[in-house]
N, C-alpha and C positions, 0 to 999 in steps of 0.2 A: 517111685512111690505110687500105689494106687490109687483110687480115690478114697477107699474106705481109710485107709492112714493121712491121706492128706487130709481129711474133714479131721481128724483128731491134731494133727498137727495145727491147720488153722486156728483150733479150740484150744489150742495150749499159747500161740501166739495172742489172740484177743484175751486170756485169763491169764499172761504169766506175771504181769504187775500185780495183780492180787495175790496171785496163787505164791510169787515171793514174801508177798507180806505176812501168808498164813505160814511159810516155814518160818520166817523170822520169828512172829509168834511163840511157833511150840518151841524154837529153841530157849527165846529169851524170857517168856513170860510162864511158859508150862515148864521149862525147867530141861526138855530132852536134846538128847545129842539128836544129830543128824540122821544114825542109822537106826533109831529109837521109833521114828515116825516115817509116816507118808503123805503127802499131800495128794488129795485128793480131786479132781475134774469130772463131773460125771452128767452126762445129758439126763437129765431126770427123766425124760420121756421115754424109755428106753427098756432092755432088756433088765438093767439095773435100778430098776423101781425100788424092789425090794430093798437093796444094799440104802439106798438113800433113803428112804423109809426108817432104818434100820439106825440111819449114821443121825439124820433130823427129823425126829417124829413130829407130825399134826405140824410140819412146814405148811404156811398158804403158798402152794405153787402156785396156783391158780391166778392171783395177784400179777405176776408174771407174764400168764399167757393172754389177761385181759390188755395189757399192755401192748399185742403182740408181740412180743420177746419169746425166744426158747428158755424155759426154767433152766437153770445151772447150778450141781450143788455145789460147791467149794468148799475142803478143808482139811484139816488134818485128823489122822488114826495112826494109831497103833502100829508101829511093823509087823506083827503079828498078822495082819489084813494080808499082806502078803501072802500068806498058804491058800486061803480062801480064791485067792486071784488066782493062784498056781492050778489051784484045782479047775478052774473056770478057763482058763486062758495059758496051757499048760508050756505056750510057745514062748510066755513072759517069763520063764523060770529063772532063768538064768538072769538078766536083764534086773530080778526084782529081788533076787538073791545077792547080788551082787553089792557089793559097798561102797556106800559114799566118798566123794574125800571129805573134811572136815567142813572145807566152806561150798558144800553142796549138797541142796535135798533133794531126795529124788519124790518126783510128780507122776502119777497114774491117770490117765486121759482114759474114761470110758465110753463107750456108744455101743451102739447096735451091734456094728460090726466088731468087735472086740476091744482090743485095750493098747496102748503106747505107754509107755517107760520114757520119764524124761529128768535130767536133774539140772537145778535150776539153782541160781545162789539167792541165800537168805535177803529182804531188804528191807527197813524199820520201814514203814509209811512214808515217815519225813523225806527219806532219800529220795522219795519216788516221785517226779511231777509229772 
């Protein structure tokens, strides 16, 4: 694994508690199946400004980085986002096309250097300590 995938990998390891809770979310609360949606990981400082911009407008990142913290956005979209990824990152194709099983969502890590595919099982909050 290089560096550029293992900094995404480490970022899906420190966010997968959350990042379970927000597919538990869109299944249970927003209503969608599993291959419905994406969850989302994305370094806001990054190449993908825009998209985060786009997914949480007039966010205070900033809040954040007063902190010293790296801003992170977290959450769920659309499957549809998918194409947009494909076009950007055309190496994830297959990977983002590809289908869930039912007790698995799949998660999008982005950075600078591009993007990782991961799927991860749903968890209410409560499960989670």
């Amino acid at each position: 694994m290089g560096d550029a995938a293992k900094g995404r990998h480490d970022l899906m390891k420190v966010s997968a508690e959350r990042l379970a809770q927000i597919a538990h979310r869109a299944i249970h609360v927003k209503g969608l199946e599993t291959n419905d949606f994406i969850v989302v990981c994305i370094k806001v400082d990054s190449r993908w400004r825009d998209l985060v911009d786009y997914l949480m407008p007039n966010h205070d990142w900033q809040q954040y980085r007063d902190q010293g913290m790296e801003p992170i956005a977290r959450g769920s979209v659309l499957a549809s986002l998918a194409e947009y990824l494909i076009e950007e990152l055309p190496d994830l194709k297959d990977s983002l096309r590809e289908a869930c099983p039912d007790d698995k969502a799949k998660v999008v890590v982005l950075d600078d250097t591009g993007g990782t595919v991961y799927q991860i099982e749903p968890q209410p909050e409560s499960c989670i300590q």
